[in-house]
C-alpha positions in Angstrom: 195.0 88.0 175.9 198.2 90.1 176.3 198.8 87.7 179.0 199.3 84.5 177.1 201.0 86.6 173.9 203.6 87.3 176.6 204.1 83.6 177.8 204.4 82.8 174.3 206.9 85.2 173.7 209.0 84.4 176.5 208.9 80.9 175.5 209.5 81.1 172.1 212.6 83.6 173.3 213.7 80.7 175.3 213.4 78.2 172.8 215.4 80.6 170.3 218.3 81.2 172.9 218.8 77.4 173.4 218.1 76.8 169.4 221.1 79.1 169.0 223.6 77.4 171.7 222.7 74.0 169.9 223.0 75.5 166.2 226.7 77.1 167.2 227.9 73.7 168.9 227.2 71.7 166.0 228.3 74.3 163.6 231.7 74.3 164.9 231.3 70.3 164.6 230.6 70.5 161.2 233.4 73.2 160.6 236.1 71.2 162.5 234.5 67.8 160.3 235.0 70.0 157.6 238.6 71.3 158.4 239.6 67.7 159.1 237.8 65.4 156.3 237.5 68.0 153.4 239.8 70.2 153.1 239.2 71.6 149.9 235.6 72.4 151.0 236.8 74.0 154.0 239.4 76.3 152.1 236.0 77.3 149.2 234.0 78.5 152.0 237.2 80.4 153.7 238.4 78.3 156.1 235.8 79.4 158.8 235.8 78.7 162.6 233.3 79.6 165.5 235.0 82.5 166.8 238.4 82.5 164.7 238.7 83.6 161.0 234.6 84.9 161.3 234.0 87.1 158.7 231.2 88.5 157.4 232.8 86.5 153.5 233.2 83.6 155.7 229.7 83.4 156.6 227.7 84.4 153.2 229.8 82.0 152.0 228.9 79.2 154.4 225.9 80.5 154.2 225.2 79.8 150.5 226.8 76.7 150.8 224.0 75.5 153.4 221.2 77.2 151.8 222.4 75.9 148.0 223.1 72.0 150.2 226.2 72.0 148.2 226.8 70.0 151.0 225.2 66.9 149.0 228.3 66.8 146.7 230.4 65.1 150.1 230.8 61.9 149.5 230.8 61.7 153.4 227.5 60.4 155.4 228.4 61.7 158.6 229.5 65.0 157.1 226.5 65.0 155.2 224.0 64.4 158.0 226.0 67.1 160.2 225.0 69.1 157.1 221.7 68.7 157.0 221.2 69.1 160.7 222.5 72.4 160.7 221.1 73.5 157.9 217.7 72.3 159.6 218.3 74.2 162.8 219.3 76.9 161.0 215.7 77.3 158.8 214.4 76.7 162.4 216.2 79.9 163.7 214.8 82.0 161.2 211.4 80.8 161.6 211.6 81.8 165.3 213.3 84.8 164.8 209.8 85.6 162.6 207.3 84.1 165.2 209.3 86.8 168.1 208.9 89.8 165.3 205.3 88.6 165.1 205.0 88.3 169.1 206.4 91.7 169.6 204.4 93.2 167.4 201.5 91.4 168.7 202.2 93.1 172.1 202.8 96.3 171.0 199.1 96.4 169.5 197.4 95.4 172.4 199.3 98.2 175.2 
């Protein structure tokens, strides 16, 4: 049993690590959409980049913004599905991050 819990982890680890690479690529899409096709958004939620001007304001305040989909205000569809998706993977993430707190505990029962 503490066999297969440990594939599972490891898996699910895996699945997290490339669920992040995706989730940063297309958030810097959608920041550099965002930067480029609505401005005034961009400037409310601080004018955020990947790397550059990430702080943690920045990010509660992108944060919000994708967890309130105040997104659905752009009058954009590309912008808006960009949105979505990365609101999506995001949800994802955290559901993961939960299954790998589960996992590890999981196998620190059964030592």
């Amino acid at each position: 049993m503490r066999n297969v819990i440990g594939i599972v982890f490891i898996t699910v680890f895996a699945v997290q690590f490339l669920g992040t690479i995706v989730y940063l690529f297309n958030a810097a899409r959608l920041f550099r959409r965002l930067e480029q096709q609505h401005k005034g958004v961009h400037e409310a939620i601080g004018s955020p980049l990947l790397f550059m001007n990430n702080t943690p304001r920045n990010n509660i305040l992108f944060l919000r913004w994708i967890w309130n989909r105040d997104f659905r205000d752009l009058d954009d569809p590309k912008s808006l599905a960009l949105a979505s998706l990365v609101r999506s993977l995001l949800l994802s993430l955290f559901f993961g991050f939960a299954v790998l707190i589960a996992l590890f505990v999981a196998l620190s029962v059964t030592l």
